[in-house]
C-alpha positions in Angstrom: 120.1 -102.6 113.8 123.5 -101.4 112.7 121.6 -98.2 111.1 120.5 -97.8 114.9 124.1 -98.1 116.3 125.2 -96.0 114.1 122.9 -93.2 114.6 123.7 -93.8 118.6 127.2 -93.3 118.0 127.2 -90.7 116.1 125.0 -88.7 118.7 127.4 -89.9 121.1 130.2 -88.6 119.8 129.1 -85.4 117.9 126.4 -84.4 119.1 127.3 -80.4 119.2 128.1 -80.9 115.6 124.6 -82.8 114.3 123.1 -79.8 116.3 124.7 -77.0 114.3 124.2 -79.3 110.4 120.5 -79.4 112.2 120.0 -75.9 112.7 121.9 -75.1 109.7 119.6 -77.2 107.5 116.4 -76.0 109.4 117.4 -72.3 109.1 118.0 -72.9 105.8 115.0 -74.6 104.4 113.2 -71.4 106.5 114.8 -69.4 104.5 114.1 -71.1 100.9 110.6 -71.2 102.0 110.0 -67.5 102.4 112.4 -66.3 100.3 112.3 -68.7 97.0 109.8 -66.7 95.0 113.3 -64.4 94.3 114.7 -66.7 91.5 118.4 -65.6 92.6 118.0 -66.3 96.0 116.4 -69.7 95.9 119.3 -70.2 93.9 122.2 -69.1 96.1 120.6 -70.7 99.0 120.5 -73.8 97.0 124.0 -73.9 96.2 125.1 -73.2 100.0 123.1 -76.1 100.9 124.6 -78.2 98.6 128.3 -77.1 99.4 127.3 -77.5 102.8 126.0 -81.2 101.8 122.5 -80.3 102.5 119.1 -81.4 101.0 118.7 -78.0 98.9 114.9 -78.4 98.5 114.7 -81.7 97.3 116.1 -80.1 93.5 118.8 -82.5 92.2 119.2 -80.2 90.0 121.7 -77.7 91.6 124.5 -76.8 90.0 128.1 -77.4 92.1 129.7 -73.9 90.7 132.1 -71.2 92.4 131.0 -68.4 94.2 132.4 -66.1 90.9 129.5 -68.3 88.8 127.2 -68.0 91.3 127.7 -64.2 91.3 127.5 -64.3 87.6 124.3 -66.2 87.4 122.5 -64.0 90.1 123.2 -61.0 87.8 122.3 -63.1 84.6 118.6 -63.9 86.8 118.0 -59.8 88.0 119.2 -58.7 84.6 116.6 -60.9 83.2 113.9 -60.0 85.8 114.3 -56.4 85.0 113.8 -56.8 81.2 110.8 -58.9 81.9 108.6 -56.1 84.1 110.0 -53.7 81.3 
């Protein structure tokens, strides 16, 4: 019952907000869905989900890094791509 009242007032009170985290999750998961067979992607969209506070995918895994490790991971994951179609 209290989850209920919760959930009510919440919707009451912020309900141009849920929309937006809604529509960011939703265009989110979109995108990891199409786009998660690129290694560096899945992974940059799985970090801004999780800064974000998102599900990322349902991977606990995630790390919680900067955008400067991030950057430096991506690089680490094409560098690694290339060598391997080499």
């Amino acid at each position: 019952m209290m989850r209920w009242l919760a959930w009510k007032l919440k919707w009451a009170f912020a309900r141009r907000e849920l929309n937006r985290l809604h529509h960011l999750q939703s265009d989110l998961m979109l995108c990891r869905r199409w786009l998660a067979e690129f290694d560096d992607v899945a992974l940059m969209l799985d970090v801004l989900a999780k800064h974000h506070g998102l599900p990322a995918g349902g991977f606990d895994d995630v790390p919680n890094i900067s955008i400067q490790e991030l950057r430096h991971k991506m690089r680490q994951l094409r560098t690694k791509e290339i060598t391997r179609h080499d």
